[in-house]
Biopython code that builds the backbone (N, CA, C, O; Angstrom):
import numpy as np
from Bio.PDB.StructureBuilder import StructureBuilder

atoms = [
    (1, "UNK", "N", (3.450, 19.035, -12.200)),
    (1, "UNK", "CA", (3.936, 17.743, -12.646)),
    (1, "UNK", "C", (2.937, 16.657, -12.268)),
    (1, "UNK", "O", (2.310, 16.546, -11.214)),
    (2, "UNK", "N", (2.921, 15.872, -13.356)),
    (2, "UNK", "CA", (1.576, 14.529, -13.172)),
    (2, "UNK", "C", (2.452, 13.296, -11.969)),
    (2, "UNK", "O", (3.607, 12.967, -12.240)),
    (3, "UNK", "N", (1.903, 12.843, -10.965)),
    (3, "UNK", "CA", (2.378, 12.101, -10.564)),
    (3, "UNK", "C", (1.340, 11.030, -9.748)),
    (3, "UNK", "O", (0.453, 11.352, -8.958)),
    (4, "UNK", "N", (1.697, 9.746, -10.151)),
    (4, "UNK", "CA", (0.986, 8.883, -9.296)),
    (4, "UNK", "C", (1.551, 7.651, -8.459)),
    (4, "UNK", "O", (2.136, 6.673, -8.925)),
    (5, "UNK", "N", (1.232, 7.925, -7.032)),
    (5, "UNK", "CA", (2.104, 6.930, -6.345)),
    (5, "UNK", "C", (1.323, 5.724, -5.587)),
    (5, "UNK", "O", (0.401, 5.968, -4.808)),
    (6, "UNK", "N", (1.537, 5.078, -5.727)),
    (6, "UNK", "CA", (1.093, 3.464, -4.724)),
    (6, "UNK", "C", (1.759, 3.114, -3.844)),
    (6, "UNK", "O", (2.945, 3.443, -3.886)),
    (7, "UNK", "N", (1.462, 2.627, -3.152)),
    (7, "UNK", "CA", (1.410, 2.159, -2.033)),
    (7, "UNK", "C", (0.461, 0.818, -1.692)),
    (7, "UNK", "O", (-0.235, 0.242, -2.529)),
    (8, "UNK", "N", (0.559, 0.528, -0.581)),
    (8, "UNK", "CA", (0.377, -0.375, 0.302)),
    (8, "UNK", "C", (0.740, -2.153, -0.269)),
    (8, "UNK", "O", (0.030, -3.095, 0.081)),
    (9, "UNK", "N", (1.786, -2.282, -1.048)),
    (9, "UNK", "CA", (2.019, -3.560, -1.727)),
    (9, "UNK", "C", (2.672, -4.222, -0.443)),
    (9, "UNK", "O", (3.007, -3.518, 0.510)),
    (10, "UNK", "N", (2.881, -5.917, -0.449)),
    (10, "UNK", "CA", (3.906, -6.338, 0.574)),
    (10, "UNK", "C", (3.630, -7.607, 0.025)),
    (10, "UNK", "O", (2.929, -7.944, -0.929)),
    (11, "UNK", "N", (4.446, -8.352, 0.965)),
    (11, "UNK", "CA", (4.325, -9.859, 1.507)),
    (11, "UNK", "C", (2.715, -10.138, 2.511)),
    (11, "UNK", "O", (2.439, -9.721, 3.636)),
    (12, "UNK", "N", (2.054, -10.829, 1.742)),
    (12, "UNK", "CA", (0.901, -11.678, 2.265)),
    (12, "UNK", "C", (1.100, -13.228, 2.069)),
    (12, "UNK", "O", (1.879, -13.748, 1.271)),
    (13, "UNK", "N", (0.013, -14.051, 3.190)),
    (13, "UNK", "CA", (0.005, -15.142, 3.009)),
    (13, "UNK", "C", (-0.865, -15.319, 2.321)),
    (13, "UNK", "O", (-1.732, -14.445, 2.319)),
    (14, "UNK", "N", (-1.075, -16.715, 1.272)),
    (14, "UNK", "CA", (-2.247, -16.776, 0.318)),
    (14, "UNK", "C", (-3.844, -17.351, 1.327)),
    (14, "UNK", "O", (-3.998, -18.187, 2.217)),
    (15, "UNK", "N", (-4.780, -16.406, 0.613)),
    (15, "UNK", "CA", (-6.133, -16.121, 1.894)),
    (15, "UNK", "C", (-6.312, -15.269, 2.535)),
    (15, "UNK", "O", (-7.400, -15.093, 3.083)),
    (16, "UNK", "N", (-4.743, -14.029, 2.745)),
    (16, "UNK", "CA", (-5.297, -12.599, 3.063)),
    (16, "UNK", "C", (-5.403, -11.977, 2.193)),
    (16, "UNK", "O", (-5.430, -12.309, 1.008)),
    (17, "UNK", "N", (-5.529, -10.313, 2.971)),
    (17, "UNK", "CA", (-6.069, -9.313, 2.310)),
    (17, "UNK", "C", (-4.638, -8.387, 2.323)),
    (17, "UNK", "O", (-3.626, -8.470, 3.018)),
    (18, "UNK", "N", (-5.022, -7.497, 1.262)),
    (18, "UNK", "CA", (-4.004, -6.458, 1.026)),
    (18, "UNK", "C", (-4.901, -5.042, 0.473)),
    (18, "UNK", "O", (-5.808, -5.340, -0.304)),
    (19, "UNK", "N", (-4.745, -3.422, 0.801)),
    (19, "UNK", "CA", (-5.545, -2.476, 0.258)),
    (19, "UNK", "C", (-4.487, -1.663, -0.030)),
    (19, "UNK", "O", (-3.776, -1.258, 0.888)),
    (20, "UNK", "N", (-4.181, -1.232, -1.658)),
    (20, "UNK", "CA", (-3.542, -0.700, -2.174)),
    (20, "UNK", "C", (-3.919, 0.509, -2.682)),
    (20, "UNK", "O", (-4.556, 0.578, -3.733)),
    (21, "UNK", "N", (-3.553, 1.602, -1.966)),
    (21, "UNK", "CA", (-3.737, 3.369, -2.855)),
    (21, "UNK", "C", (-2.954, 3.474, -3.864)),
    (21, "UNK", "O", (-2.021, 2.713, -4.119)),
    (22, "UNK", "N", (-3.394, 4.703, -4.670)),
    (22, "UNK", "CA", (-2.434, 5.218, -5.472)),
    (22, "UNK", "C", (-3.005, 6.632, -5.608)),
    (22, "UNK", "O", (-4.095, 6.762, -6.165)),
    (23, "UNK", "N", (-1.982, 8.298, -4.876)),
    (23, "UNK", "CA", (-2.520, 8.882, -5.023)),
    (23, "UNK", "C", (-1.840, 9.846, -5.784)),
    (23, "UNK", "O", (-0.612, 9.847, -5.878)),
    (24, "UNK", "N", (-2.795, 10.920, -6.501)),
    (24, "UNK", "CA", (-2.616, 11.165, -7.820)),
    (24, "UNK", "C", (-2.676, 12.703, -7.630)),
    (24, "UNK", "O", (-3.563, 13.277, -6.997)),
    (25, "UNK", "N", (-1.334, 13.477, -8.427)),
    (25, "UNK", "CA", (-1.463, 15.280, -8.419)),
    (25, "UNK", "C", (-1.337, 15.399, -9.938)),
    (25, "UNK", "O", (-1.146, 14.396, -10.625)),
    (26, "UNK", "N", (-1.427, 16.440, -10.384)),
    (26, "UNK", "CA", (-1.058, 17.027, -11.199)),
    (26, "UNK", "C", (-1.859, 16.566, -12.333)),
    (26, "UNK", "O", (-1.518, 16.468, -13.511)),
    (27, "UNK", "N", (-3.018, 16.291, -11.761)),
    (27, "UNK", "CA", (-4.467, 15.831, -13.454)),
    (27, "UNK", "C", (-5.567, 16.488, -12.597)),
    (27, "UNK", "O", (-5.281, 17.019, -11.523)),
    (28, "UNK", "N", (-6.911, 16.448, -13.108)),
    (28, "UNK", "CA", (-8.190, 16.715, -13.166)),
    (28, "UNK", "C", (-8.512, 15.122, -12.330)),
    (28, "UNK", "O", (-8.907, 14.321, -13.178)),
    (29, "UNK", "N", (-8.460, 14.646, -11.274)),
    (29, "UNK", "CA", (-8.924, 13.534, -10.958)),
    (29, "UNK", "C", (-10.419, 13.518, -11.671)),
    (29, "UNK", "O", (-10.634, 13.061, -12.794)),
    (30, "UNK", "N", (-11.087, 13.916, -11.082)),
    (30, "UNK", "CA", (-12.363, 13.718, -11.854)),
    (30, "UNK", "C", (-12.898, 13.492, -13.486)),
    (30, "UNK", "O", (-14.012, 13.061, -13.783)),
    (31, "UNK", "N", (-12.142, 13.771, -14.173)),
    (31, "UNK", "CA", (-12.089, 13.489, -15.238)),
    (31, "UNK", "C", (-11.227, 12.333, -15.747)),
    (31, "UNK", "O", (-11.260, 12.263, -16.976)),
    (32, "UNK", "N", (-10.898, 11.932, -15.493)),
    (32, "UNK", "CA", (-10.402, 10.742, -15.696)),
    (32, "UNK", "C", (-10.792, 9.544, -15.348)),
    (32, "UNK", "O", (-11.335, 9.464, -14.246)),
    (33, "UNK", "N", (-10.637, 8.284, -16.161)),
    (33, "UNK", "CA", (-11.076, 6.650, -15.720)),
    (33, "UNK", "C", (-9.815, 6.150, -14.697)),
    (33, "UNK", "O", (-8.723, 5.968, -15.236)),
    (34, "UNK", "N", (-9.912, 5.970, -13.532)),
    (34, "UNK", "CA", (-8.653, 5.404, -12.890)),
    (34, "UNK", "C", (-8.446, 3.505, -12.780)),
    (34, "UNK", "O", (-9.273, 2.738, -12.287)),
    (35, "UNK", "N", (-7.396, 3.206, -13.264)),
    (35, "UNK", "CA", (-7.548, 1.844, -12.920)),
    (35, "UNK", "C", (-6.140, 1.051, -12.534)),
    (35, "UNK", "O", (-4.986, 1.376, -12.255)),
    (36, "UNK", "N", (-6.805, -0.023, -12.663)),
    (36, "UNK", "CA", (-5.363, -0.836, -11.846)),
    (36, "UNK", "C", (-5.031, -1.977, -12.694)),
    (36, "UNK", "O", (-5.870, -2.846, -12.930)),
    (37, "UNK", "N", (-3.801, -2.015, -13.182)),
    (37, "UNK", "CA", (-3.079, -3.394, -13.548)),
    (37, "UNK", "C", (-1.853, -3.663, -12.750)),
    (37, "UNK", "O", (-1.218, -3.097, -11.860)),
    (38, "UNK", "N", (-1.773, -4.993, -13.584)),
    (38, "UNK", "CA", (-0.588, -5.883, -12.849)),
    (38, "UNK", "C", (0.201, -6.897, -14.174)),
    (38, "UNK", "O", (-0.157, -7.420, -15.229)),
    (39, "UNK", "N", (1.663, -6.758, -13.232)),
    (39, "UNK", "CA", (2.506, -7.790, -14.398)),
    (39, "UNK", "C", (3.561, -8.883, -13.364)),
    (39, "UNK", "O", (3.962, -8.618, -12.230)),
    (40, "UNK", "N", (3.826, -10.114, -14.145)),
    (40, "UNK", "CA", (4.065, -10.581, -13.005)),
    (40, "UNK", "C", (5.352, -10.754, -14.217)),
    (40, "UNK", "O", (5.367, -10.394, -15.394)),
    (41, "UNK", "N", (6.107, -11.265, -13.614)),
    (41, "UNK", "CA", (7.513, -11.517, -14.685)),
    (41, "UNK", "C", (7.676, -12.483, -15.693)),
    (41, "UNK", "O", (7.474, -13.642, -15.332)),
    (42, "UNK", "N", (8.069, -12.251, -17.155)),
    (42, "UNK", "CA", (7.562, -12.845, -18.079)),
    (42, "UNK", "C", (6.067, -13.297, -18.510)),
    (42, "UNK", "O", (5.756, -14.242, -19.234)),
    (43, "UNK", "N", (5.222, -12.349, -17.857)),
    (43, "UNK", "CA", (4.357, -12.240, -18.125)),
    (43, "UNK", "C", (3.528, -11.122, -18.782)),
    (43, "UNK", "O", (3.868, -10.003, -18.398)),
    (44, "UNK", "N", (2.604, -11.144, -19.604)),
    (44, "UNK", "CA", (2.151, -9.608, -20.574)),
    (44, "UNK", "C", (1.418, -8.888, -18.946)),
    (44, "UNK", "O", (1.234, -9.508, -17.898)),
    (45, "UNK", "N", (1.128, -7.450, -19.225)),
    (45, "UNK", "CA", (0.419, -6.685, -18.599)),
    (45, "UNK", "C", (-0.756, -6.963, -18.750)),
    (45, "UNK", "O", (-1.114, -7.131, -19.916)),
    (46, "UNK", "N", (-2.007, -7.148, -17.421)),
    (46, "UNK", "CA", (-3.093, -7.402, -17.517)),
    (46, "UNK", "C", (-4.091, -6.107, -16.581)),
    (46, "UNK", "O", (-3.749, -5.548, -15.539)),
    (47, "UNK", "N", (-5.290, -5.918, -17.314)),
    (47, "UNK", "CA", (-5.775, -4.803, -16.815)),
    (47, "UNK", "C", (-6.882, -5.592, -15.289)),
    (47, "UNK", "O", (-8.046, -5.927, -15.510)),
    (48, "UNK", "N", (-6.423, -5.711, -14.275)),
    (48, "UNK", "CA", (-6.935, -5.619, -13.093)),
    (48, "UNK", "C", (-8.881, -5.378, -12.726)),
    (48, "UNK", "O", (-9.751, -6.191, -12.415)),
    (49, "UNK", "N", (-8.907, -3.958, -12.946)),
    (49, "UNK", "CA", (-9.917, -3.058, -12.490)),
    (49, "UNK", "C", (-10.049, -1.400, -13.072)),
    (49, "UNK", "O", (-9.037, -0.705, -13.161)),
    (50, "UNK", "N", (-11.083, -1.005, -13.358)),
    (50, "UNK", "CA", (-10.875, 0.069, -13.558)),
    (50, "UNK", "C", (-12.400, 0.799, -12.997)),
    (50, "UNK", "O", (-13.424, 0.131, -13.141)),
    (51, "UNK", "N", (-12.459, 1.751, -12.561)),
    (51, "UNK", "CA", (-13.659, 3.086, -12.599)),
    (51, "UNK", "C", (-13.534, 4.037, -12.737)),
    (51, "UNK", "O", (-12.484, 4.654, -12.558)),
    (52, "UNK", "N", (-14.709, 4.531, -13.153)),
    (52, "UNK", "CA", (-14.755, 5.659, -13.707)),
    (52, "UNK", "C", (-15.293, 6.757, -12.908)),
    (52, "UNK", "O", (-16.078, 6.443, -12.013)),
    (53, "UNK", "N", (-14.960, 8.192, -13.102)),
    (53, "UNK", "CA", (-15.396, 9.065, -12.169)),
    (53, "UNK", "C", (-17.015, 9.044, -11.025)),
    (53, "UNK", "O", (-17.098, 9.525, -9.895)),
    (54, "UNK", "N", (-17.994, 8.403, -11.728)),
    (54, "UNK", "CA", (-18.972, 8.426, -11.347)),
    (54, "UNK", "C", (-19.163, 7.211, -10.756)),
    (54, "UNK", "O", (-20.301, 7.152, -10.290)),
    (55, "UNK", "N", (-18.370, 5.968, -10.533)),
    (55, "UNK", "CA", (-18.094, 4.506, -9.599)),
    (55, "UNK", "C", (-18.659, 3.450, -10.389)),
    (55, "UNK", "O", (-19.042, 2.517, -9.682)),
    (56, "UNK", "N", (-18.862, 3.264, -11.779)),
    (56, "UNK", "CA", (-18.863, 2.278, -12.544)),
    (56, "UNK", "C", (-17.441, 1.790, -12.526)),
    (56, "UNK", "O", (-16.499, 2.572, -12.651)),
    (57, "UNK", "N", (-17.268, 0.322, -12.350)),
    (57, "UNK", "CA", (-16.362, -0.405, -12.061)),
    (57, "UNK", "C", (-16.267, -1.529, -13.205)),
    (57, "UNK", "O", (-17.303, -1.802, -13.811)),
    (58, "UNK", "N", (-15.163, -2.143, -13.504)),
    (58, "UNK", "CA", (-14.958, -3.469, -14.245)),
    (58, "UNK", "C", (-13.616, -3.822, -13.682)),
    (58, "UNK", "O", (-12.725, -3.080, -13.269)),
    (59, "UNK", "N", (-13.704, -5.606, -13.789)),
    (59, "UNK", "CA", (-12.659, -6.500, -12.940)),
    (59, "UNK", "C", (-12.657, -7.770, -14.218)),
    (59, "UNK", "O", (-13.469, -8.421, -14.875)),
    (60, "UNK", "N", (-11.206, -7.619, -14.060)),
    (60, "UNK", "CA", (-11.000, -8.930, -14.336)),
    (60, "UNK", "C", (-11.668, -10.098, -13.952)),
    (60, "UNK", "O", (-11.885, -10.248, -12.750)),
    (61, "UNK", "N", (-12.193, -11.318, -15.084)),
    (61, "UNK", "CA", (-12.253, -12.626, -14.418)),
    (61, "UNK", "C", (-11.698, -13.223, -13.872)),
    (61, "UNK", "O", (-12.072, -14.335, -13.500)),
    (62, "UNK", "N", (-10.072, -12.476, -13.493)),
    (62, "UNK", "CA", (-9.522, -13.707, -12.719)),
    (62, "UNK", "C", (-9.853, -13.298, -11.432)),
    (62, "UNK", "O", (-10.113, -14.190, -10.625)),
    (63, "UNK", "N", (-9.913, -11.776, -10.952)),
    (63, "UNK", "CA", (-10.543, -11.011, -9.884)),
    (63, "UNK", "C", (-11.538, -10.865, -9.079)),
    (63, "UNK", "O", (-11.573, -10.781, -7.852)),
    (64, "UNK", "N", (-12.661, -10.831, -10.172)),
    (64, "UNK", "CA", (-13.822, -10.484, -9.882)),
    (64, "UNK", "C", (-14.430, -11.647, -8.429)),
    (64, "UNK", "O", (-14.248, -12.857, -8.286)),
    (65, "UNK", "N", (-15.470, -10.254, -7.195)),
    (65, "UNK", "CA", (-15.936, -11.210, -6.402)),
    (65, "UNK", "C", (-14.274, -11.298, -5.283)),
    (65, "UNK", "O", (-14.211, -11.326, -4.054)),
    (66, "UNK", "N", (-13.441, -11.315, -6.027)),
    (66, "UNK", "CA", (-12.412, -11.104, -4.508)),
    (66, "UNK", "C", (-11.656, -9.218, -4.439)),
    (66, "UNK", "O", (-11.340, -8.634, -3.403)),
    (67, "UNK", "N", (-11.580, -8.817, -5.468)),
    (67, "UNK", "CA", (-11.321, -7.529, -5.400)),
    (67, "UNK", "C", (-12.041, -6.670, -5.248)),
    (67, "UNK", "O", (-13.227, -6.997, -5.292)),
    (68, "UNK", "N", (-11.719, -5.118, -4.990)),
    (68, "UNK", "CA", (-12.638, -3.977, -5.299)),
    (68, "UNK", "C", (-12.364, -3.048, -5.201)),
    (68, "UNK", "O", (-12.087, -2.667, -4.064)),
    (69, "UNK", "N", (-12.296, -2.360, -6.021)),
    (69, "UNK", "CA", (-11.712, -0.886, -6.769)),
    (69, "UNK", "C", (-12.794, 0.281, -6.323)),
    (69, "UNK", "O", (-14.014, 0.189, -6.460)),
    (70, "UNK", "N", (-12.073, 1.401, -5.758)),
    (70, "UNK", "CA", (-13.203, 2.249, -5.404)),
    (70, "UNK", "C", (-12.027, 3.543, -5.739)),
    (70, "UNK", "O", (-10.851, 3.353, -6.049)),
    (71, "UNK", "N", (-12.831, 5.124, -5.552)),
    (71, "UNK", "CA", (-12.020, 6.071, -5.743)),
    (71, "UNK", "C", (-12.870, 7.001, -4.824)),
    (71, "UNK", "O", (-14.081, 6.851, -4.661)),
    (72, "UNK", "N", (-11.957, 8.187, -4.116)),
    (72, "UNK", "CA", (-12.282, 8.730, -3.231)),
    (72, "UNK", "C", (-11.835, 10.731, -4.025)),
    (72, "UNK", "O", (-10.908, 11.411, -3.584)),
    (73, "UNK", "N", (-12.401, 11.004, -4.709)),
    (73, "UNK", "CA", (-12.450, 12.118, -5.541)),
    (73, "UNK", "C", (-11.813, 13.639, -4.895)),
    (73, "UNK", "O", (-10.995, 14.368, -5.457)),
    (74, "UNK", "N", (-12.475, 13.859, -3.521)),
    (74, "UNK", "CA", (-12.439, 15.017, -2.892)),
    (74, "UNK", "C", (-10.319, 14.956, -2.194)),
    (74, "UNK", "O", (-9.641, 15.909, -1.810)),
    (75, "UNK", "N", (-9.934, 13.530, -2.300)),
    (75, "UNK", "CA", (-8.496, 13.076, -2.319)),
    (75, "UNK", "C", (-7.598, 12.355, -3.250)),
    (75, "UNK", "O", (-6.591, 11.725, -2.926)),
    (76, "UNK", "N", (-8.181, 12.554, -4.715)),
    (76, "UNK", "CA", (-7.925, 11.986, -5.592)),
    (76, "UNK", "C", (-6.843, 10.942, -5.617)),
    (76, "UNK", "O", (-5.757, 11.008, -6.193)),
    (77, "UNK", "N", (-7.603, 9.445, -4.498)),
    (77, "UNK", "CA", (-6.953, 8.553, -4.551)),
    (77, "UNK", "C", (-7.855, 7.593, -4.970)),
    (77, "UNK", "O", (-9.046, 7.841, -4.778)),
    (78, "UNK", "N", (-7.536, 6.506, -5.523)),
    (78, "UNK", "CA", (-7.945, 5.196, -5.919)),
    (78, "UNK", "C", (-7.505, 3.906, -4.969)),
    (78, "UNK", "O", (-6.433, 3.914, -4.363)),
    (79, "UNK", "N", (-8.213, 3.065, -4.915)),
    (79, "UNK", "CA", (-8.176, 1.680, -3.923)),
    (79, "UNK", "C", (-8.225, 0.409, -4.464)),
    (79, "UNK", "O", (-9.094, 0.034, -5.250)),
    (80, "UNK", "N", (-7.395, -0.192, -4.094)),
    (80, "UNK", "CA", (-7.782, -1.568, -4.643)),
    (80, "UNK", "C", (-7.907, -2.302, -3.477)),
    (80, "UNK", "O", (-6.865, -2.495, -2.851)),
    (81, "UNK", "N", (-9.155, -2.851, -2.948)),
    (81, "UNK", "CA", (-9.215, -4.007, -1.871)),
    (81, "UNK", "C", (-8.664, -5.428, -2.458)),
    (81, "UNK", "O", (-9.173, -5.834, -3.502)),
    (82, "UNK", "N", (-7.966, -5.954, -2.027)),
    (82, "UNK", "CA", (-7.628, -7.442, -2.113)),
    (82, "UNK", "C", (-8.076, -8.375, -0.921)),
    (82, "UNK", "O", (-7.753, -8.245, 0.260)),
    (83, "UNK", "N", (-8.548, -8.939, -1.243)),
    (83, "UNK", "CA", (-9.068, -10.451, -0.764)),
    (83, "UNK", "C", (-8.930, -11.309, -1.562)),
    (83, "UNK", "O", (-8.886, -11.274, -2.791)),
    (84, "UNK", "N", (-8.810, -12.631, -0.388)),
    (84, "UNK", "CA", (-8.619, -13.924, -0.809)),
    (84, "UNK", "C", (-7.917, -14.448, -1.796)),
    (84, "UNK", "O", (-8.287, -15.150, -2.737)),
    (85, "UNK", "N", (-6.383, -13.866, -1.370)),
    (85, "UNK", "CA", (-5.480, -13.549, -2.432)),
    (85, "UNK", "C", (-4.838, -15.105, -2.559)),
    (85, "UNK", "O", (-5.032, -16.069, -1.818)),
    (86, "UNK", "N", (-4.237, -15.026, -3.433)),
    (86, "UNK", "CA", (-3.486, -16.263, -4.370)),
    (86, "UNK", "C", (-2.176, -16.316, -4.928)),
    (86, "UNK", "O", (-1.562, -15.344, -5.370)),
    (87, "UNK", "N", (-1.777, -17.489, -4.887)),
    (87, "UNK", "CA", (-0.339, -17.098, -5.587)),
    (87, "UNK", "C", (0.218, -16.306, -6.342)),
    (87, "UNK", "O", (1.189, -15.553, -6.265)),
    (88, "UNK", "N", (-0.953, -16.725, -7.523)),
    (88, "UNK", "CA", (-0.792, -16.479, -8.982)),
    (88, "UNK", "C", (-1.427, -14.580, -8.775)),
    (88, "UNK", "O", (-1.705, -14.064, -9.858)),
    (89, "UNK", "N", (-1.600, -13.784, -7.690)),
    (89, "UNK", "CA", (-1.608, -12.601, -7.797)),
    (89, "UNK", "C", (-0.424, -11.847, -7.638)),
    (89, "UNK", "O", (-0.433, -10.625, -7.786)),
    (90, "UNK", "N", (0.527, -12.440, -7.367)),
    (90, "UNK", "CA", (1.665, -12.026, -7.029)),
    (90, "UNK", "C", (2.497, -11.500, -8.515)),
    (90, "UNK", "O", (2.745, -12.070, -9.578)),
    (91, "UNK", "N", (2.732, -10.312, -8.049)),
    (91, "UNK", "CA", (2.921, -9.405, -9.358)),
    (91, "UNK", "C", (3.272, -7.735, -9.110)),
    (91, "UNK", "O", (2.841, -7.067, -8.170)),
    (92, "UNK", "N", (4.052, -7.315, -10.064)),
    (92, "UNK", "CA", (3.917, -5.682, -9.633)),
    (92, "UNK", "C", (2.633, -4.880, -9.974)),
    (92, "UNK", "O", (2.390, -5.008, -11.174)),
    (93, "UNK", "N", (1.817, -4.174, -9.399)),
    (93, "UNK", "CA", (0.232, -3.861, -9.630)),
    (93, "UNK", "C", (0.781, -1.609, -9.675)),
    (93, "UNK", "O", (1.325, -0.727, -9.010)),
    (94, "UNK", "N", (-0.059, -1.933, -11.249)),
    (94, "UNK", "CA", (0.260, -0.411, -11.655)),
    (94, "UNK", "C", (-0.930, 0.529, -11.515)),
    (94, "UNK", "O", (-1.997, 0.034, -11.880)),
    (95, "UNK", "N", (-0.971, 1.732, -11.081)),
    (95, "UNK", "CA", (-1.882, 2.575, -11.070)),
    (95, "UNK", "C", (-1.913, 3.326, -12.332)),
    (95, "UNK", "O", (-0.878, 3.583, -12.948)),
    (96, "UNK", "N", (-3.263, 3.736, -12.790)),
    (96, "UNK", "CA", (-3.329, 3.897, -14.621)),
    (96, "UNK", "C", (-4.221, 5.508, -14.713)),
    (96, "UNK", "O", (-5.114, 5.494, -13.866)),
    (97, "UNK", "N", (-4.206, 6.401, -15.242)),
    (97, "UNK", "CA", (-5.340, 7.537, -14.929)),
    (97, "UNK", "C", (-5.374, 7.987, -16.376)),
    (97, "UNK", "O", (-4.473, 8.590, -16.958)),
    (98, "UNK", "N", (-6.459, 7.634, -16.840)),
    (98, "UNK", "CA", (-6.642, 7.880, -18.238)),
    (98, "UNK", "C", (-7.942, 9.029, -18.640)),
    (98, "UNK", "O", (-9.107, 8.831, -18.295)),
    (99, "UNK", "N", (-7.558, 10.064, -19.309)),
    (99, "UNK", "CA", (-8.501, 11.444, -19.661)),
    (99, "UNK", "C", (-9.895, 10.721, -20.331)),
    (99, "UNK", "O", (-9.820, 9.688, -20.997)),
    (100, "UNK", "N", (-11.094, 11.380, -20.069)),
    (100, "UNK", "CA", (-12.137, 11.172, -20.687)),
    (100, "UNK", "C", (-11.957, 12.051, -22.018)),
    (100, "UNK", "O", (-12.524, 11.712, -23.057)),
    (101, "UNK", "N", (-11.418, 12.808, -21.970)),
    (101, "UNK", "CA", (-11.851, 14.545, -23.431)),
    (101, "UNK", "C", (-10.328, 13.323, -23.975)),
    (101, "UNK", "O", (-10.558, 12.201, -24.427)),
    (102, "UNK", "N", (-9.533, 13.630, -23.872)),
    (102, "UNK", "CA", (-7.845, 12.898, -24.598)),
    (102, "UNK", "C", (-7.705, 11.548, -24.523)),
    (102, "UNK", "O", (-6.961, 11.109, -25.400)),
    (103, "UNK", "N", (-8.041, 10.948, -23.977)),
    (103, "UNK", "CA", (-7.231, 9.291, -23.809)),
    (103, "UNK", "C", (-5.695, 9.276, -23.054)),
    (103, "UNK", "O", (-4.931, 8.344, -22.800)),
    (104, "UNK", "N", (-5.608, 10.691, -22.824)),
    (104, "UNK", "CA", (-4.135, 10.488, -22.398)),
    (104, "UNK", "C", (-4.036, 9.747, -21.516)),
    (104, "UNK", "O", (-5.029, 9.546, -20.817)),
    (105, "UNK", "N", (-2.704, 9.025, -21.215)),
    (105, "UNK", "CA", (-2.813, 8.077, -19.817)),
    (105, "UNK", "C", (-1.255, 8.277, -19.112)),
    (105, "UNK", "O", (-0.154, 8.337, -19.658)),
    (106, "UNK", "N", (-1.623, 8.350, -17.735)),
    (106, "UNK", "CA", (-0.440, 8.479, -17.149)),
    (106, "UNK", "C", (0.169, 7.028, -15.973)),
    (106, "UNK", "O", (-0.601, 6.067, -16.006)),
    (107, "UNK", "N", (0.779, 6.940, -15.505)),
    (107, "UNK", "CA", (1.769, 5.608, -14.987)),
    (107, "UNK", "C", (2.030, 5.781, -14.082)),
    (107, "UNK", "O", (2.695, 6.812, -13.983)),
    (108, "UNK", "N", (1.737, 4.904, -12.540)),
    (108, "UNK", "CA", (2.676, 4.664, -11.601)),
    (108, "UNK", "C", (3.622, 4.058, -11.980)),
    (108, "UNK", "O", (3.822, 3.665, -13.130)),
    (109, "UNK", "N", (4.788, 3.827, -10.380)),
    (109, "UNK", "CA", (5.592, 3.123, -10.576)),
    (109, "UNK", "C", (5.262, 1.817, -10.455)),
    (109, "UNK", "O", (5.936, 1.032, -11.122)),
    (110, "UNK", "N", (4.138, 1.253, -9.570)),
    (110, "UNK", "CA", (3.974, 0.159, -9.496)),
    (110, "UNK", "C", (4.373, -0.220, -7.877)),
    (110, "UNK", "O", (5.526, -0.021, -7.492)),
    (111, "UNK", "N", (3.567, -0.657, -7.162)),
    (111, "UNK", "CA", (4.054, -1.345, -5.954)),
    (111, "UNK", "C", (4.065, -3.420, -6.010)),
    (111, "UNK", "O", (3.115, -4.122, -6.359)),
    (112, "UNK", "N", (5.188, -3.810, -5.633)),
    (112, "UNK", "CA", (5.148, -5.231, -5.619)),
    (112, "UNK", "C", (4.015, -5.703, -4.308)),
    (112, "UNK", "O", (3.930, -5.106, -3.234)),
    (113, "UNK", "N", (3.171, -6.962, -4.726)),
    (113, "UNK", "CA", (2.653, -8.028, -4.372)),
    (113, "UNK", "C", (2.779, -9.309, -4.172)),
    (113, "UNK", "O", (2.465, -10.078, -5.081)),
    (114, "UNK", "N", (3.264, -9.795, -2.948)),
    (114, "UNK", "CA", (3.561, -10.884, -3.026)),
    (114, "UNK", "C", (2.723, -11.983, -2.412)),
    (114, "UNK", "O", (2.738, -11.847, -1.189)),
    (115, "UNK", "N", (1.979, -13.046, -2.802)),
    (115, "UNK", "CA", (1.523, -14.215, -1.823)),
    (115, "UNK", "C", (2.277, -15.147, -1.940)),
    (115, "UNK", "O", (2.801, -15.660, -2.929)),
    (116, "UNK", "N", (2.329, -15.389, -0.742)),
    (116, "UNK", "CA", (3.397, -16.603, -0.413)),
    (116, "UNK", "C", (3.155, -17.403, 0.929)),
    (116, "UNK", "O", (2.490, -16.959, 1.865)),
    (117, "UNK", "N", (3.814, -18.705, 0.906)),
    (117, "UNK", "CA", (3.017, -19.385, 2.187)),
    (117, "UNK", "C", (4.624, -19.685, 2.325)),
    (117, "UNK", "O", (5.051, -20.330, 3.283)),
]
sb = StructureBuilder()
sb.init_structure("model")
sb.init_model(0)
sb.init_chain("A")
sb.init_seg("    ")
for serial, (resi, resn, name, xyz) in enumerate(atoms, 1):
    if name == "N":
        sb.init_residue(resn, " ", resi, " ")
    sb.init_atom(name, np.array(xyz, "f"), 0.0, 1.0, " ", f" {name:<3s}", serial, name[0])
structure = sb.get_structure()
């Protein structure tokens, strides 16, 4: 069974940091692009970060320079560093694992993010 779970979401103040896993069974980690979005309520889904097996990375402009997405293969987990976080990051943040050969894509549940002062 495909499953991907996250972790490390919470309550931060705005200006810290937060490092969010999401770790992943039941795929080919390596073959796949892993990435990260987020939705905040009444708001559309926005794609975060993503890399690819070999550590080519892309970030959002609203991100970029405070985040950073890395993946650790031999534990087929993915990372999202947060820094210098902000209100407006506050949102549920989804883990994404999409096939290179298929496009198939599979879904966390999503861990909540909150900044708040």
């Amino acid at each position: 069974q495909v499953q991907l779970v996250e972790s490390g979401g919470g309550l931060v103040e705005p200006g810290g940091s937060l490092r969010l896993s999401c770790a992943a069974s039941g795929i080919r980690f390596s073959m796949n692009t892993m990435a990260w979005y987020r939705q905040a309520p009444g708001k559309q889904r926005e794609l975060v970060a993503t890399i690819t097996s070999g550590g080519s990375t892309v970030y959002a402009d609203s991100v970029k320079g405070r985040f950073t997405v890395s993946r650790d293969n031999a534990r087929n987990t993915v990372y999202l560093q947060m820094n210098s976080l902000k209100a407006d990051d506050t949102a549920v943040y989804y883990c994404n694992a999409r096939s290179f050969l298929t496009q198939f894509a599979h879904w966390g549940q999503g861990t909540q993010v909150t900044v708040s002062s």
